[in-house]
C-alpha positions as CSV (number, residue, x, y, z in Angstrom):
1,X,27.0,-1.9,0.7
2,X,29.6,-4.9,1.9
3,X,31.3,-6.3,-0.6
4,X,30.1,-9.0,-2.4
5,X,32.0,-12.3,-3.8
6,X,32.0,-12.7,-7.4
7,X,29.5,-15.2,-8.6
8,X,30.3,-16.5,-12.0
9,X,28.2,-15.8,-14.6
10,X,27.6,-17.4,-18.6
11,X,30.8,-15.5,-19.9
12,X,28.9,-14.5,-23.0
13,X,27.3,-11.3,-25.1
14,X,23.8,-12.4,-24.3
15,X,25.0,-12.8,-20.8
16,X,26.6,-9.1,-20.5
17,X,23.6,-8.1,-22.6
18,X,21.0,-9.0,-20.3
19,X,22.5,-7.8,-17.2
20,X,23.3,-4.7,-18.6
21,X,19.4,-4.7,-19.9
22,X,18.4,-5.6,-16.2
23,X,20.1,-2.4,-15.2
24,X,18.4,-0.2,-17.4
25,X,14.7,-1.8,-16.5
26,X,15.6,-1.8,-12.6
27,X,16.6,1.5,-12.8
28,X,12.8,1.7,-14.6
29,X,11.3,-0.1,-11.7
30,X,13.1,2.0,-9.2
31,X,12.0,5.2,-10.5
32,X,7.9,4.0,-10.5
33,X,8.4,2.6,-6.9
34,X,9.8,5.7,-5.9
35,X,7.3,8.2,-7.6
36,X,4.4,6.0,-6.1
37,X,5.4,5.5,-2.5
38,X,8.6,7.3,-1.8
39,X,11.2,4.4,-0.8
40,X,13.2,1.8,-2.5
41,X,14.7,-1.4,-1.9
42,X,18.3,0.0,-0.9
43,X,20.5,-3.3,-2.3
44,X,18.6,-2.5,-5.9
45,X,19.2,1.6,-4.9
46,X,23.2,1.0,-4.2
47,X,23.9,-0.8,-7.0
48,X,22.5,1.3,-9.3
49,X,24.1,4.5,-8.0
50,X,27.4,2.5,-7.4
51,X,27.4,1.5,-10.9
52,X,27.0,5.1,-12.0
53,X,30.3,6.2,-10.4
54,X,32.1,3.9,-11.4
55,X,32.9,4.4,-14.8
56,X,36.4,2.7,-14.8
57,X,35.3,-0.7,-13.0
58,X,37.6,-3.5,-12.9
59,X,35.8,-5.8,-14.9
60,X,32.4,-6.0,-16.4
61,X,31.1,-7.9,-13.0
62,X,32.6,-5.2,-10.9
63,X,29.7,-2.5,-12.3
64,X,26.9,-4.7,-10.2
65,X,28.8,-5.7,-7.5
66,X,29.8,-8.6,-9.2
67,X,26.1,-10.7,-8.1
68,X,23.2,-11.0,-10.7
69,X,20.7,-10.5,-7.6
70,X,21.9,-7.0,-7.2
71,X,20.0,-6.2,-10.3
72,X,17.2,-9.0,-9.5
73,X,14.6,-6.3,-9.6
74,X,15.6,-5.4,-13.1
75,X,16.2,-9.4,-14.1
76,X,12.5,-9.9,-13.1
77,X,11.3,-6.9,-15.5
78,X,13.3,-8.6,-18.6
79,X,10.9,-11.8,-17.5
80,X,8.1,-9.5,-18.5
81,X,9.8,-7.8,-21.5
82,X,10.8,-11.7,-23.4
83,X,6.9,-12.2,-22.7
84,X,6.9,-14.7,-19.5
85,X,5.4,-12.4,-16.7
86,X,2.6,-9.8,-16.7
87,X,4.2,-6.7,-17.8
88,X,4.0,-3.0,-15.9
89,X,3.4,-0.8,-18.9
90,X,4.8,2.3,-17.1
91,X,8.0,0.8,-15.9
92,X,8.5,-0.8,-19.8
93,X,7.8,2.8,-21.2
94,X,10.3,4.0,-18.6
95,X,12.7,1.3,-20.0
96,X,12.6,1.7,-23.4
97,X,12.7,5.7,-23.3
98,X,15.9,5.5,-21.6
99,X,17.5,3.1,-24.9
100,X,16.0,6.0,-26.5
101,X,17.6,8.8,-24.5
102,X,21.0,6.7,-25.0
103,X,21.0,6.4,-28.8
104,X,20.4,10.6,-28.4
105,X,23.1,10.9,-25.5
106,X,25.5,9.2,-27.9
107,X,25.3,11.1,-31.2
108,X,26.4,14.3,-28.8
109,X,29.7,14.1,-28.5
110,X,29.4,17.7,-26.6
111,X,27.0,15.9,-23.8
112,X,28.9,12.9,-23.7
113,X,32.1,14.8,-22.7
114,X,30.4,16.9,-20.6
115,X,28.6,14.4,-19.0
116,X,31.7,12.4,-18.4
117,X,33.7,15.7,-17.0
118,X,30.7,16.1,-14.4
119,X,30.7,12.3,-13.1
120,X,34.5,12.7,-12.1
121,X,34.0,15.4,-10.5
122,X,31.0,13.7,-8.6
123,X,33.3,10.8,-7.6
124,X,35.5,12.9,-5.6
125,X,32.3,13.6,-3.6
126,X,31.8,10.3,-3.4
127,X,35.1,9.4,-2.0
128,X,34.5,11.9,0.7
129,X,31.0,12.0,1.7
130,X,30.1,7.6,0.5
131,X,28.4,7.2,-3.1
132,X,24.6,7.5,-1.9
133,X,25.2,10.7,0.4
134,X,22.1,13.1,-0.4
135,X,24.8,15.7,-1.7
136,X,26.2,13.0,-3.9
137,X,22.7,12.0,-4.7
138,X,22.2,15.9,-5.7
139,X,25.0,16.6,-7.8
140,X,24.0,12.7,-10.1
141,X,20.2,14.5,-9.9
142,X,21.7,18.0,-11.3
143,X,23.9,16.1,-13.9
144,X,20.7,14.5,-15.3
145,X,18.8,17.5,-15.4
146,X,21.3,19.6,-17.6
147,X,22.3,17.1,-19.7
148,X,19.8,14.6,-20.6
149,X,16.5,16.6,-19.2
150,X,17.8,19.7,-22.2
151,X,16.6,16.4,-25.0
152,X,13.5,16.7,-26.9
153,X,12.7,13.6,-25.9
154,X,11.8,12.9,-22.4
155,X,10.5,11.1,-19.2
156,X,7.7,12.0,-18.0
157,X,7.1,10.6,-14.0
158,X,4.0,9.2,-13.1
159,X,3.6,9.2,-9.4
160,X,1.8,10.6,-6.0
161,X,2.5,14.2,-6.7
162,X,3.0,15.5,-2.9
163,X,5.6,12.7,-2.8
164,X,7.7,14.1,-6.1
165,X,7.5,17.2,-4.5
166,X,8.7,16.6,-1.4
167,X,12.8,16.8,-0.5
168,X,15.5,15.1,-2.6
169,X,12.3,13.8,-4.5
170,X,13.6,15.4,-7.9
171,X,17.4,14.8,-7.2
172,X,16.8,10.8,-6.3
173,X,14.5,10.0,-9.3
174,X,16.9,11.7,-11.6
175,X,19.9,10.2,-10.2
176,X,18.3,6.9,-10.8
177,X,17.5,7.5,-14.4
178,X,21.0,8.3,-15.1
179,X,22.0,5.2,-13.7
180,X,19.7,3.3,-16.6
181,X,20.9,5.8,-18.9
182,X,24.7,4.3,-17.7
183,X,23.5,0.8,-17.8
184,X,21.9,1.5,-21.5
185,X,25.4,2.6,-22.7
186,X,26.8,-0.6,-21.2
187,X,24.3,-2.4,-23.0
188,X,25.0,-0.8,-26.7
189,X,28.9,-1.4,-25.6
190,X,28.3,-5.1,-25.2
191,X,26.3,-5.2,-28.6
192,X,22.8,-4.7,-27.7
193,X,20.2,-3.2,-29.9
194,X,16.7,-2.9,-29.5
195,X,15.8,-5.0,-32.6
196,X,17.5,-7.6,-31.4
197,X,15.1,-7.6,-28.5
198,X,12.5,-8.6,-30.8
199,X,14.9,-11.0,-33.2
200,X,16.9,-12.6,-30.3
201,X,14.0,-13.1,-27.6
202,X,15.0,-16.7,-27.6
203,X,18.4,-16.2,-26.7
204,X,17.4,-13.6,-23.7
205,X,14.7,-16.4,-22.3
206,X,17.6,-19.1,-22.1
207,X,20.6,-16.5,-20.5
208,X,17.6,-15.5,-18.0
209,X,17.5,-19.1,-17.0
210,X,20.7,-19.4,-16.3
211,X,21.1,-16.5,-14.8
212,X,18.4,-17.7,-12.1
């Protein structure tokens, strides 16, 4: 993915809230579209996985490539979550499973650090083979699955089922789901909290609109 220029957003907590939100619902959207008809829009698939290795980013606009419309995908799920769009209950469930996974990923200090160990070592793959190389795209899958998949709590897939059997299948839906998970830790970083999704709605609907 070519570098894009910085576009300036509302330098606000709403603001970092939302597109950190949008991250954690694209990665939601991007895990249905992918379980249902094996591709996905590749600008919405690099950022995520981008923003997954980069844990040390230069600046809060540096984890999305510094554009809101490389999370537009998950910008136009928040339009359903604040109420102004028909919804997609599976991709919402998605969503708000991964806050839930977060808020358990947090209170384990032992998965956290282990979790953290395992990402640096994934970057050095990066660096040699490029950030979505399938092996790449294997080691984020296998960092999922014995971290986060060990939780009680879980997501279950919906999908074609030849198509989440098929090759790289597991590894690329998992790797996306860690990228919300990232994106949900962002989120509780900048402040966000899930009752404030229900308090604040006003304050999401007018960072939305100016976030185009």
């Amino acid at each position: 993915m070519t570098a894009t220029p910085i576009h300036r957003i509302p330098d606000s907590p709403t603001a970092r809230q939302a597109l950190a939100l949008a991250g954690v619902f694209q990665s939601a959207s991007l895990v249905d579209e992918l379980a249902r008809t094996g591709q996905v829009e590749p600008r919405a698939w690099e950022t995520l996985i981008r923003a997954t290795l980069d844990t040390n980013p230069d600046s809060f606009e540096a984890i999305y490539g510094g554009h809101p419309n490389n999370l537009r995908r998950g910008l136009d799920v928040l339009e359903a979550v604040v109420g102004r769009k028909q919804s997609n209950p599976v991709v919402l469930r998605y969503g708000f499973t991964l806050l839930l996974l977060m808020n358990k990923l947090r209170q384990d200090d032992e998965m956290m650090a282990g979790l953290g160990q395992r990402l640096t070592r994934i970057q050095g793959q990066a660096e040699h083979f490029g950030a979505t190389h399938e092996n790449v795209i294997a080691s984020l899958g296998e960092a999922y699955q014995e971290t986060l998949s060990t939780l009680k709590t879980r997501i279950v897939v919906q999908g074609d089922p030849s198509l989440l059997q098929s090759r790289m299948m597991p590894e690329r839906v998992r790797a996306i789901l860690l990228a919300g998970i990232r994106f949900a830790l962002l989120w509780h970083q900048q402040g966000g909290r899930r009752w404030k999704l229900v308090f604040q709605r006003g304050a999401l609907k007018n960072t939305l609109d100016q976030l185009g």
